[in-house]
Structures are given as structure tokens and as C-alpha cells.
Residue frames as a rotation matrix with the C-alpha (Angstrom) as fourth column:
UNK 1
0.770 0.531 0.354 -18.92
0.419 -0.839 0.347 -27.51
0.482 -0.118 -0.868 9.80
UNK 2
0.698 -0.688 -0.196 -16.05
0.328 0.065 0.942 -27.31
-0.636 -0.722 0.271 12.13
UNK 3
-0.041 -0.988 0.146 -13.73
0.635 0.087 0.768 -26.96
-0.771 0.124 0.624 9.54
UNK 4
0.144 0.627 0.766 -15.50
0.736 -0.585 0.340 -24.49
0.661 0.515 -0.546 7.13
UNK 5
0.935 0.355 0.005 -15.67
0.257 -0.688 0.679 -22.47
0.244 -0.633 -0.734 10.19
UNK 6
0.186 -0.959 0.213 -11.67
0.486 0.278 0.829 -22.77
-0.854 -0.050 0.518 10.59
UNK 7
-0.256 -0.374 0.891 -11.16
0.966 -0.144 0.217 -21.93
0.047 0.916 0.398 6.93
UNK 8
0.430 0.395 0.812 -13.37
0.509 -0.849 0.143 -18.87
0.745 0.352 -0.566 7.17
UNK 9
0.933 -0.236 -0.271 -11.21
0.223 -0.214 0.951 -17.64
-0.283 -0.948 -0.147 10.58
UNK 10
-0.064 -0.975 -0.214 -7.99
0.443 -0.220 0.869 -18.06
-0.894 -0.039 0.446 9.31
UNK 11
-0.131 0.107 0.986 -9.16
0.904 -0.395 0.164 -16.42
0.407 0.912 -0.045 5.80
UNK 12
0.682 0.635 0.363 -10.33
0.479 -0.763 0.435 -13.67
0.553 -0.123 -0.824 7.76
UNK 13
0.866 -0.305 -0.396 -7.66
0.161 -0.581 0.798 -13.20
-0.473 -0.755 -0.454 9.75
UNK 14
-0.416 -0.633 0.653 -4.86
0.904 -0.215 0.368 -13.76
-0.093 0.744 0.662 6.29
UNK 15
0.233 0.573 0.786 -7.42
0.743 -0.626 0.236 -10.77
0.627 0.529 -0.572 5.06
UNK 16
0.942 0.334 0.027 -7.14
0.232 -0.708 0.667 -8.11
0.242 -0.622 -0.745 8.01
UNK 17
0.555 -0.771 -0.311 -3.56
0.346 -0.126 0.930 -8.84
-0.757 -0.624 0.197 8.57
UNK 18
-0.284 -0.550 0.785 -2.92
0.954 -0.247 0.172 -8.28
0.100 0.797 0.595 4.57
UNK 19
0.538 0.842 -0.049 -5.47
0.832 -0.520 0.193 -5.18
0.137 -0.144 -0.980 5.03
UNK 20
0.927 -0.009 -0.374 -3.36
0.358 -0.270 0.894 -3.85
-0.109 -0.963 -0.248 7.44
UNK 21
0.058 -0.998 -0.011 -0.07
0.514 0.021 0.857 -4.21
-0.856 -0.055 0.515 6.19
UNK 22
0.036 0.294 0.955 -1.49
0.999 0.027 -0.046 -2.52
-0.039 0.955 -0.293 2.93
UNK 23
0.817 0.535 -0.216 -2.31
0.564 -0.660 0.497 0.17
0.124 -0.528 -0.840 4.91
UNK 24
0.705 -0.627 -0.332 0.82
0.291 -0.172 0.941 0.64
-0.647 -0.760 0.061 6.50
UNK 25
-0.139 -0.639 0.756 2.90
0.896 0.244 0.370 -0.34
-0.421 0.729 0.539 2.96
UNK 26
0.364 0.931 0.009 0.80
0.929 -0.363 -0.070 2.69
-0.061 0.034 -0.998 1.82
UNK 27
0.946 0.322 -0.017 1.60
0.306 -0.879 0.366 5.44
0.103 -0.351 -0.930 3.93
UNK 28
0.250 -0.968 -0.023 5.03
0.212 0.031 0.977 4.62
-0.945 -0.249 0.213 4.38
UNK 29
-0.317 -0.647 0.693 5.83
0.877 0.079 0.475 4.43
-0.362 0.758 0.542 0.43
UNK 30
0.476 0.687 0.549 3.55
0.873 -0.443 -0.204 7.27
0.103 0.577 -0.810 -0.97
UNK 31
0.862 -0.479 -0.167 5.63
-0.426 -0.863 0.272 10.30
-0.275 -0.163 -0.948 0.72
UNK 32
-0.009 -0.992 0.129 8.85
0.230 0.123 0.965 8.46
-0.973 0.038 0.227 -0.26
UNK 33
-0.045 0.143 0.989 7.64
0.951 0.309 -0.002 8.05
-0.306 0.940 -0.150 -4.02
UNK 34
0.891 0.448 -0.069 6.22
0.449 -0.894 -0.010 11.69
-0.066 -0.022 -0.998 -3.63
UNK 35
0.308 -0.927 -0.212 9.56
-0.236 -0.290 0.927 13.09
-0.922 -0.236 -0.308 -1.98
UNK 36
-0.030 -0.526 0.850 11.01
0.471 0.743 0.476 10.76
-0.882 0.415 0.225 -5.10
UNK 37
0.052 0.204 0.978 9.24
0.996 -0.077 -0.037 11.90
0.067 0.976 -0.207 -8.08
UNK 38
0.889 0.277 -0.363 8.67
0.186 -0.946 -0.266 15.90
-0.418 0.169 -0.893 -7.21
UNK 39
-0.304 -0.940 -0.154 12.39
0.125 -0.200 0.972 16.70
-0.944 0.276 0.178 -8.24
UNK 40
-0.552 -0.070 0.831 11.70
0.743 0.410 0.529 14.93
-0.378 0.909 -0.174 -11.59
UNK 41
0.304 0.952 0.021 8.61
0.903 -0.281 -0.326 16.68
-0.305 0.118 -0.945 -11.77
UNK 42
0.842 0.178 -0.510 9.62
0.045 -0.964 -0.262 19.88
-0.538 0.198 -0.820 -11.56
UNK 43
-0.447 -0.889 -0.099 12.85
-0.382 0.089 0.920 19.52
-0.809 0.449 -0.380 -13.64
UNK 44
-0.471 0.513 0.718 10.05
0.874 0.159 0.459 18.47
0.121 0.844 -0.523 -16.70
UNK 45
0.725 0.682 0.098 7.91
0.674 -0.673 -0.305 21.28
-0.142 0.287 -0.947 -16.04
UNK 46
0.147 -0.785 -0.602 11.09
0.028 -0.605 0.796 23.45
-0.989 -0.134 -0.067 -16.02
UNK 47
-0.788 -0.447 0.424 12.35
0.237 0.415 0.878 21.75
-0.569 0.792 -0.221 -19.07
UNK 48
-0.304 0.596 0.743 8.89
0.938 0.322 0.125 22.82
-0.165 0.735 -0.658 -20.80
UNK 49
0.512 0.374 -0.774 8.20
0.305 -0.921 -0.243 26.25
-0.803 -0.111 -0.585 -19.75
């Protein structure tokens, strides 16, 4: 039982710290990717009009 109870602690805490960093990975890349891709973006809609 002891150890079950161990496994399910340190799963939970692998889980919140991945959670977390997901989170962070997130917010941090999306405006870069954004920032990244609008250029392109509009330099295709350009390129179609």
C-alpha cells in the first residue's frame, strides 16, 4: 500500500509539474509563432488579392 501510494504522489506530482510547464511552453511560444507566421500570412494574402 505504501508504495502504490508513492507511485501515485510522484505520478501526480511528474503530472502538475508537466501541466505547468505546458502551460508556460504555451504562452511563451504562441505569440512568437504568431509574431512568426503573420508576415507570411499577409505576404500570401497579398500574393492572392
Amino acid at each position: 500500500m505504501k508504495n502504490s501510494d508513492n507511485v501515485v504522489v510522484i505520478l501526480y506530482s511528474i503530472n502538475s509539474y508537466v501541466a505547468i510547464n505546458l502551460h508556460y511552453t504555451i504562452h511563451t511560444i504562441t505569440p512568437n509563432i504568431k509574431s512568426a507566421i503573420a508576415p507570411a500570412l499577409k505576404l500570401l494574402s497579398n500574393g492572392v488579392m
